[in-house]
C-alpha positions in Angstrom: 125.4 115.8 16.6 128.8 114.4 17.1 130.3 113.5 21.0 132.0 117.1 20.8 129.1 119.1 20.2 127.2 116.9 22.6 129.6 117.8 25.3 129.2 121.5 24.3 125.6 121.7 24.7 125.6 119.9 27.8 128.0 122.2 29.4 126.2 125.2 28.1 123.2 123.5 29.9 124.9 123.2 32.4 125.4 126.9 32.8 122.1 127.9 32.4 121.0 125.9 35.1 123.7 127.6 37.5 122.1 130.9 36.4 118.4 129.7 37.2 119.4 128.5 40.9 121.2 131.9 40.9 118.1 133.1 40.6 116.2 131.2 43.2 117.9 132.7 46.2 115.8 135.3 45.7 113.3 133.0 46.8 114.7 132.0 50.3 112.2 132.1 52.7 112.6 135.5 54.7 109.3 135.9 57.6 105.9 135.0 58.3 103.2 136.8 59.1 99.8 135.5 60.5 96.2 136.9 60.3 93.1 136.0 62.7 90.0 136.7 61.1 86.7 136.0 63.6 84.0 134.0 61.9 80.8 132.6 63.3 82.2 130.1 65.0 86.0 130.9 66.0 88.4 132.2 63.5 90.7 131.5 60.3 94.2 131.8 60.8 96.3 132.8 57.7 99.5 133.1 56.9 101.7 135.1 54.8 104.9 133.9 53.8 107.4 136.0 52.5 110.5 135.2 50.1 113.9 137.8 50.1 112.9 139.3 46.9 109.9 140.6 48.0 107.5 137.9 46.8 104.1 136.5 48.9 102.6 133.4 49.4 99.4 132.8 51.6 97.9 129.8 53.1 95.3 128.5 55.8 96.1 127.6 59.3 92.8 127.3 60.7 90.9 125.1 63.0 94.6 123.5 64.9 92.4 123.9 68.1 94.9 126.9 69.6 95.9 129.3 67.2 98.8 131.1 69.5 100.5 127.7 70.1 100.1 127.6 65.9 101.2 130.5 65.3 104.5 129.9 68.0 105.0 125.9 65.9 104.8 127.6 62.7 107.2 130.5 63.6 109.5 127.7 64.9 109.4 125.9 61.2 110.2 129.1 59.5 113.6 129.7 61.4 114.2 126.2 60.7 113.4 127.0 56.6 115.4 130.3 56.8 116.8 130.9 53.7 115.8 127.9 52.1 114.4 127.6 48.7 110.7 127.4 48.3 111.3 124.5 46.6 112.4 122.4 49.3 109.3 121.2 50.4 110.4 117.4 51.8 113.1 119.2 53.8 110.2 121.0 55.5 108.0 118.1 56.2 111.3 116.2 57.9 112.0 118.8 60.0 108.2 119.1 61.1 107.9 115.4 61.6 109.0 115.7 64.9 107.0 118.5 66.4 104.2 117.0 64.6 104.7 113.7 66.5 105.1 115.3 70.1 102.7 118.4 69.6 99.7 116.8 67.4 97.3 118.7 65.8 98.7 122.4 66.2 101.7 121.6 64.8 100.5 119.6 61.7 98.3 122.7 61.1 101.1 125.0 61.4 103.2 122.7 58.9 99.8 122.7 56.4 99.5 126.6 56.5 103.3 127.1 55.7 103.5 124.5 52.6 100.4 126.0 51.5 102.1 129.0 51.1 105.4 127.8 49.7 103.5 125.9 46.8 101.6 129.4 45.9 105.0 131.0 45.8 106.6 128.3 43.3 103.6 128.9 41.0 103.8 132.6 40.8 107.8 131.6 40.1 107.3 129.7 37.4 104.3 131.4 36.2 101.8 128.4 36.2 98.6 127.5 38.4 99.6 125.3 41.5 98.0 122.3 39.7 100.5 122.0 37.4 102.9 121.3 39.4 100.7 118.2 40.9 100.1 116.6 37.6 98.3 118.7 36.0 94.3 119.4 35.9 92.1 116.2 35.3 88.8 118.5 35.2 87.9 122.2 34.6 85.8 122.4 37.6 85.1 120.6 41.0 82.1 119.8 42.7 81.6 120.9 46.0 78.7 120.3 48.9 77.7 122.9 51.3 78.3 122.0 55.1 75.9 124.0 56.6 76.7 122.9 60.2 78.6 126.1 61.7 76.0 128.4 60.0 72.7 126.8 61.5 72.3 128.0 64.6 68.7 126.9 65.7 69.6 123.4 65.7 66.3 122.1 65.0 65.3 119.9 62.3 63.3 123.3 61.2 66.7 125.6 61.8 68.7 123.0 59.5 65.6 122.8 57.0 65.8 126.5 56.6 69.4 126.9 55.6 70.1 123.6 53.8 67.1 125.0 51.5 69.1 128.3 51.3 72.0 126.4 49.9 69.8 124.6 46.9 68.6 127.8 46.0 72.2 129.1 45.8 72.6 126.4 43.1 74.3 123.5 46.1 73.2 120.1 44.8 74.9 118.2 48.1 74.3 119.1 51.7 76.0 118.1 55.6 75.1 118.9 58.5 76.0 117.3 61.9 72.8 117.0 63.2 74.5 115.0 66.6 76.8 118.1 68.2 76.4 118.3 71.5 74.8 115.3 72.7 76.0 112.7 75.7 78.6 109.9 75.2 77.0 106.5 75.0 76.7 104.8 78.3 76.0 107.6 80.0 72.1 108.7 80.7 70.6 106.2 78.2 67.5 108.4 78.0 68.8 111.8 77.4 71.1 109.9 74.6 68.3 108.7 73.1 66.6 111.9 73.2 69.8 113.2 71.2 69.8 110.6 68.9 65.5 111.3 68.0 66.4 114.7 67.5 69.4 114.1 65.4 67.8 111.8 62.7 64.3 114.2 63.0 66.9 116.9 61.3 68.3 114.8 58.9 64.7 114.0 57.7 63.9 117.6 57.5 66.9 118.2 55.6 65.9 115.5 53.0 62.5 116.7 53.1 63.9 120.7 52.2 66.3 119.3 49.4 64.2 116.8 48.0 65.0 113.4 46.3 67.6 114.3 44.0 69.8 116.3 45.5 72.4 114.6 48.0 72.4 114.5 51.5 75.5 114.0 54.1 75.6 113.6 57.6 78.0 113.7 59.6 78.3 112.2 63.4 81.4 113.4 64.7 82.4 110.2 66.5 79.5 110.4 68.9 78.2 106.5 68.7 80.0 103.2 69.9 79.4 100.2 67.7 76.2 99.1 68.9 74.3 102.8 68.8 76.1 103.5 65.5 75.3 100.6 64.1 71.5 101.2 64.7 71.8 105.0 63.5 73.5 104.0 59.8 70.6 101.1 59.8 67.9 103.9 61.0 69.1 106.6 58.5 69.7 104.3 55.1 65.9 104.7 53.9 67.2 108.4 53.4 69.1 107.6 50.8 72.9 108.9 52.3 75.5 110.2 50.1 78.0 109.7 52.7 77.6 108.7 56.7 80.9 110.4 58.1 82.8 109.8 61.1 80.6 107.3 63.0 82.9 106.4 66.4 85.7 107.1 67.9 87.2 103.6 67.3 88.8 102.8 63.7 87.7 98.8 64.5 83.9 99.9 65.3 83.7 102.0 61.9 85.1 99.4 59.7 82.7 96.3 61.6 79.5 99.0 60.7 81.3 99.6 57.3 81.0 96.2 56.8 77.4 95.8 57.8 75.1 98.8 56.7 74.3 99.8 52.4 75.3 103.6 53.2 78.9 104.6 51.7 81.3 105.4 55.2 83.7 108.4 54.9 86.3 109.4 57.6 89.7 110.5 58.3 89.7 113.9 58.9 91.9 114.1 62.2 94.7 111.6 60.8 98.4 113.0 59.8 100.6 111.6 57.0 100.6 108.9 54.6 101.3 106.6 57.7 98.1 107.0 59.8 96.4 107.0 56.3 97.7 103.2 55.3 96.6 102.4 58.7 93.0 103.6 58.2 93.1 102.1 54.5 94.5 98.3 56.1 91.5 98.9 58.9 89.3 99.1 56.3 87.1 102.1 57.9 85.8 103.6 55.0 85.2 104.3 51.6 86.2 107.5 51.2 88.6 109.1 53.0 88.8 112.8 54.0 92.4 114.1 54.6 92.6 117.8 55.1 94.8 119.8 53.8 95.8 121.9 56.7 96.0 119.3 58.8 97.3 116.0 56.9 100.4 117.3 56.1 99.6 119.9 53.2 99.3 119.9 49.6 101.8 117.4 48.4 100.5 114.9 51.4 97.2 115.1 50.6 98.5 113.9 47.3 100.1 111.0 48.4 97.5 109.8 50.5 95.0 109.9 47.9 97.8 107.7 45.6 97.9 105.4 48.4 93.7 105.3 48.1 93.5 105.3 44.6 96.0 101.7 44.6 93.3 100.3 47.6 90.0 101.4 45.3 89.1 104.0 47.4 87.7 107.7 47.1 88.9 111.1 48.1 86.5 114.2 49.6 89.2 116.3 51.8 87.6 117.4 55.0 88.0 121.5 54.8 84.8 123.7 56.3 87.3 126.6 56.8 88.3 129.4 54.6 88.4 129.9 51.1 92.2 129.9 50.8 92.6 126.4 52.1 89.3 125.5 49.4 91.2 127.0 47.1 94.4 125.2 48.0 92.8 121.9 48.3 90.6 122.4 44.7 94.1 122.6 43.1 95.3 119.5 44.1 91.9 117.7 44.0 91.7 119.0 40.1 94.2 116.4 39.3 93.0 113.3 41.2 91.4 110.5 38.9 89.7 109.2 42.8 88.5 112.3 43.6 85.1 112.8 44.7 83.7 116.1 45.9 84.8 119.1 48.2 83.6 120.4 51.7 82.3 124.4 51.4 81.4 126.1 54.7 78.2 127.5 53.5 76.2 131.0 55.1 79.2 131.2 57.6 80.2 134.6 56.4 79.2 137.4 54.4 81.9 138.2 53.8 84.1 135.0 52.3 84.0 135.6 48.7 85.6 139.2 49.2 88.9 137.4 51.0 90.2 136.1 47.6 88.9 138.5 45.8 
């Protein structure tokens, strides 16, 4: 090819490519819509998201702890977006930064639901699943553990017996409950905490008892310990053989000094936003595997970055996610294309109903 044809083929690219963004302003965002669906324990909040030429996206908004004031940030981000592309996802994030950082949690959420849905919009564009626009897939299929905490509701080490045995015989080989819901902070009535703490580790010994030896079991504490108490639970609870002892205190400094100190793998994480709280939590130390979720990290293309940012630092990824099965599904396209990825939460017995949603 000689510089004159060169030229002419440039240009003629050129062209084309004016004729493809042509084409994309059909894909302004236009309105949102927002669905509350009740559930066992509260409801899933879903959004619609709709582009000028007609075209839908959907995504999950659930669990921002007040789904009006989620609804009202999200609304907010959309007249921001009007009528730009779908593909502008980083001008999203920037302008949801702020709200994010003076509203917390229901603005992140509202910012997770909305990018959830511009993503499923770019791949029915271009005609490709989401994942290929991550990287593409690293594995056909992803492992998942059933959290049968918001499904038990005789919270008994019999209660959680019964339904983590449901879950093996629907084929789970990994189960989590939160066995410690509900009981008093440490300091306060030493014996009634105590009592809590008994009862909590009875249930995770059922638990192991109804799933047997080779099947893995997770527990999760919620933050309920300080260092001292949780320090004696992950020393109490390692002859069980843990997948995973999640969340163990409030304080980031606590977790990491237990971390440090027990043979049971420490996961955590859930609650932080952005790639910035996430390097904090990876400096700290806190864990080995960390547990972004999607609706509330910062979305899709976040919870990408932050589990870049773990890969470089040697650690795991399992995003946090016992909600519906859009954001599973959201969250199983990006975890199909990290080489640190570890396994997926799945709200197990919590509806009937769940599979027919995505159906």
């Amino acid at each position: 090819m000689n510089r004159r044809e060169f030229v002419a083929a440039a240009c003629s690219a050129g062209t084309q490519r004016a004729l493809h963004q042509s084409d994309l302003r059909g894909l302004a965002v236009e309105k949102l819509e927002a669905f509350c669906l009740s559930v066992r324990r509260g409801t899933w909040l879903l959004f619609r998201l709709y582009a000028r030429n007609g075209a839908t996206g959907i995504g999950d908004a659930s669990h921002g702890g007040d789904d009006r004031a989620v609804i009202e940030f999200a609304r907010r981000l959309v007249a921001a977006f009007q009528s730009r592309s779908i593909f502008e996802i980083e001008y999203l994030r920037q302008r949801a930064l702020p709200l994010v950082q003076n509203y917390g949690r229901p603005a992140a959420v509202a910012l997770g639901g909305i990018e959830q849905c511009l993503w499923d919009l770019q791949g029915q564009f271009l005609g490709v699943p989401v994942y290929q626009l991550f990287g593409g897939a690293l594995r056909k299929r992803i492992p998942v553990y059933a959290n049968i905490n918001r499904a038990t509701q005789l919270r008994t080490p019999e209660g959680f017996a019964r339904l983590a045995a449901e879950a093996v015989r629907a084929g789970f080989r990994a189960v989590k409950l939160a066995p410690f819901d509900g009981m008093p902070k440490p300091g306060s009535d030493r014996a009634e905490f105590e009592r809590w703490t008994e009862l909590g580790i009875a249930c995770a010994r059922a638990v192991r008892e109804a799933i047997g030896p080779t099947r893995e079991l997770l527990i999760d504490v919620h933050k309920h310990m300080d260092f001292e108490s949780g320090l004696r639970l992950a020393q109490r609870l390692e002859p069980l053989r843990l997948y995973w002892l999640e969340e163990i205190t409030p304080s980031v400094e606590d977790q990491a000094r237990i971390k440090r100190q027990v043979r049971i793998p420490v996961a955590g994480g859930e609650s932080l936003f952005g790639v910035g709280d996430f390097y904090r939590y990876i400096r700290a130390e806190a864990a080995h595997i960390l547990m972004p979720d999607i609706k509330s990290c910062g979305g899709m293309l976040e919870l990408k970055k932050i589990a870049a940012m773990a890969e470089g630092a040697g650690l795991l990824i399992s995003p946090h996610g016992p909600a519906s099965p859009v954001g599973n599904i959201a969250a199983a396209h990006v975890c199909a294309t990290l080489p640190n990825f570890q396994i997926l939460e799945y709200a197990f017995g919590e509806v009937p109903w769940r599979a027919e949603l995505v159906e």
